[in-house]
C-alpha positions, -999 to +999 in steps of 0.1 A: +169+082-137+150+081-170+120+067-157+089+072-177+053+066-178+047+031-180+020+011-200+003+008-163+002+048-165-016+048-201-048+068-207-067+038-215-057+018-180-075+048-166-111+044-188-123+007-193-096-017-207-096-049-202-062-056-197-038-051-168-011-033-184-015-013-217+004+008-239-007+042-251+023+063-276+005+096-271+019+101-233+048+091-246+057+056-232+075+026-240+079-009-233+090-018-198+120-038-190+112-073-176+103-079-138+124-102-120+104-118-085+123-135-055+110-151-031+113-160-002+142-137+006+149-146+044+162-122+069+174-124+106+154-110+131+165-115+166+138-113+187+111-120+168+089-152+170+101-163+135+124-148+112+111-124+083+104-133+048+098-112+020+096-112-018+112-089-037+103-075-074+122-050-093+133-043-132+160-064-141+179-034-156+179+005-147+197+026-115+189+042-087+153+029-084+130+037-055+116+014-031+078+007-022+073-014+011+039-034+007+020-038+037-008-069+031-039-068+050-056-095+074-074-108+050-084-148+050-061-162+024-025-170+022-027-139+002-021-119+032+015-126+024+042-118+003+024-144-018-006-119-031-012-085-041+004-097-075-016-072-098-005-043-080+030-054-076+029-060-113+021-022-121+043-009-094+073-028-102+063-018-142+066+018-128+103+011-122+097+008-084+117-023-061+083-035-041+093-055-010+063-073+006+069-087+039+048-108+057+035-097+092+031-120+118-005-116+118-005-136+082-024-167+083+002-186+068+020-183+099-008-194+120+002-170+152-031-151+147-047-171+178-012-173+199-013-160+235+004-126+233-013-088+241-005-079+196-023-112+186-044-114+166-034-081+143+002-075+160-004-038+148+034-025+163+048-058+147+040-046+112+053-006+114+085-022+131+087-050+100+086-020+078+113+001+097+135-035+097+130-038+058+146-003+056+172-011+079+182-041+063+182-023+021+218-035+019+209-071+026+178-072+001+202-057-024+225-091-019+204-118-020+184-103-050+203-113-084+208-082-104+203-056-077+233-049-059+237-009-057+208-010-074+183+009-045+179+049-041+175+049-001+165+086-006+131+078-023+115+052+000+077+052+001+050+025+020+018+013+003-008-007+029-039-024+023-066-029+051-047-030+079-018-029+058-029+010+055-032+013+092+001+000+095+016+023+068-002+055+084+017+047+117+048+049+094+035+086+080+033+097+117-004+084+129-002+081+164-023+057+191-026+052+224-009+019+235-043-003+250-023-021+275-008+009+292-018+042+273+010+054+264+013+072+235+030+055+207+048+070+181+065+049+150+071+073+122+098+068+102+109+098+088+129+077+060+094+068+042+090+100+018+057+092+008+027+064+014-007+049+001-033+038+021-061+015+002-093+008+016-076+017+052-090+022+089-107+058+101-113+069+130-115+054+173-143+060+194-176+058+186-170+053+152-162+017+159-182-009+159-185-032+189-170-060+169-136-039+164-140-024+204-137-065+213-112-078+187-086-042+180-086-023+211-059-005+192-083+011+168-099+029+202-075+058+198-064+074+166-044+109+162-038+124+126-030+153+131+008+137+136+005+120+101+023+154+084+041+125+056+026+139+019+000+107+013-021+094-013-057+076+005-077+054-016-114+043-006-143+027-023-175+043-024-190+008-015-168+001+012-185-016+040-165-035+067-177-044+097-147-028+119-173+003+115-207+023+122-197+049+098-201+035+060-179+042+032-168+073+043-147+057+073-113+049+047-114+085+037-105+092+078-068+095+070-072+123+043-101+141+061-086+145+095-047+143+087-029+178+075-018+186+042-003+173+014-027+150+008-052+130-016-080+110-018-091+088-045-125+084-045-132+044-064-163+051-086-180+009-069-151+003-052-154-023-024-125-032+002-108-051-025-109-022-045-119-044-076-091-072-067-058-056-056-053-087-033-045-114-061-062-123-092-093-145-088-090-144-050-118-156-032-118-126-008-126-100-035-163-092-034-160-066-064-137-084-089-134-055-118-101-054-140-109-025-149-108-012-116-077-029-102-057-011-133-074+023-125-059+021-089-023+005-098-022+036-126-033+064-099-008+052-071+020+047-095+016+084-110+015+094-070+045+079-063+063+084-094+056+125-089+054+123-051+089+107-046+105+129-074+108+107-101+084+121-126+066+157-121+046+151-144+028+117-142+003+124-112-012+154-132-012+137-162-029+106-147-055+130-126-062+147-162-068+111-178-093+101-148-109+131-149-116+137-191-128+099-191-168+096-201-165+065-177-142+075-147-133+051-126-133+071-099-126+109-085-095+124-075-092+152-046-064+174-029-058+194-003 
């Protein structure tokens, strides 16, 4: 494919820069071709409440590029939308990735969050299913977006989710849940996703909950990992504190710590849920706003992908090796 490590990949994105994107000769990268955006890209979906709207980034030139879905969170902002996330997006679609976000039908910008139905206000099956549909629908995507017709490798497909965005991803990895309203066990893997992220995502049912998320996600009440066998990369924040838990930071890192192998955790050195500002630059929402930070965790999940999906074998190592020699890491990188 003659991908290579991008400037979000560099050494320096990995210490303290103060940019978003940097470029570093000495592993051997280049300049990036542009990013084209589109948005909204509209597509049909028969029987659901409205119809689902994505945006779309990609490189404007190169073939057979992979495909990251982009679950948002629930966050308070029309950010939860295919409107935010626009620094990650930036170093994902940099990497050479397509990044489709959709937006869920828990988005505030759709204002369903408060509608009488048994998913409101998270609609947690909604989002895996919005996922699947996204898959189902490549061919479409590739249409309406100028410049990427036959453009898509279906074979390397991965999911990155924030929030609950990561719980809907790690349904797609093979997470399974008890259904609240009738306890059945539900099961929405999709075995076409090679390969996920889960940022600042959600641990563990039972009396790890907090009687806030009991009341508000009686979905969270059951949680099986030992289904999630998809290879996956989980990122938390050592300052992570949401009040969805009893358990403190450690609660994100549920989805390495109790799923099987391959798997890896990065460990963000301050990291809050925002995990410096993932969500969109300046947005209110981010309680931990670091650049620095933000380009540390675009840098880390691209190498992951990039290696994970097949694309480069070299640029998670390479990336671990930067994080890991820096007199300032931004954080700590395990494997299993």
């Amino acid at each position: 494919m003659g991908l290579s490590l991008p400037p979000a990949l560099s050494a320096r994105s990995l210490h303290h820069e103060k940019r978003y994107l940097d470029v570093n000769p000495a592993l051997g990268t280049r300049p990036v071709v542009p990013v084209l955006s589109v948005a909204p890209v509209t597509i049909p979906a028969p029987g659901r409440v409205v119809d689902l709207e994505l945006r779309v980034s990609a490189p404007v030139t190169g073939s057979s590029q992979p495909v990251v879905l982009l679950s948002h969170n629930h966050g308070p902002s029309n950010l939860s939308s295919w409107r935010g996330y626009g620094p990650l997006v930036e170093v994902l679609a940099a990497c050479g990735f397509v990044v489709v976000q959709p937006t869920h039908l828990d988005s505030k910008v759709l204002g369903l969050r408060e509608a009488n139905v048994a998913e409101a206000p998270l609609y947690w099956r909604s989002r895996a299913t919005d996922l699947s549909y996204v898959i189902d629908n490549l061919d479409t995507i590739e249409a309406a977006v100028p410049t990427l017709d036959k453009r898509i490798d279906r074979k390397r497909i991965a999911a990155v989710g924030h929030s609950a965005g990561g719980h809907t991803v790690s349904l797609l990895l093979g997470r399974r849940l008890n259904d609240p309203e009738d306890g059945s066990v539900v099961d929405l893997s999709d075995t076409r996703v090679r390969a996920g992220v889960i940022l600042s995502g959600l641990g563990r049912g039972g009396d790890a909950l907090s009687e806030y998320a009991r009341e508000n996600y009686p979905f969270l009440q059951t949680s099986d990992f030992s289904t999630m066998t998809t290879p996956a990369l989980v990122v938390a924040g050592d300052q992570e504190a949401e009040r969805t838990n009893v358990v403190g930071a450690s609660w994100p890192e549920d989805p390495y710590t109790l799923s099987p192998a391959p798997k890896a955790l990065l460990t963000v050195f301050g990291g809050e849920h925002s995990l410096g500002g993932i969500v969109g630059y300046g947005a209110a929402e981010t309680t931990d706003e670091d650049r620095d930070r933000v380009a540390a965790v675009g840098a880390i999940v691209g190498a992951y992908l990039l290696t994970t999906l097949g694309v480069d074998d070299r640029a998670w190592e390479m990336a671990k090796g930067e994080l890991e020699s820096s007199p300032e890491p931004q954080g700590r990188v395990v494997d299993k």
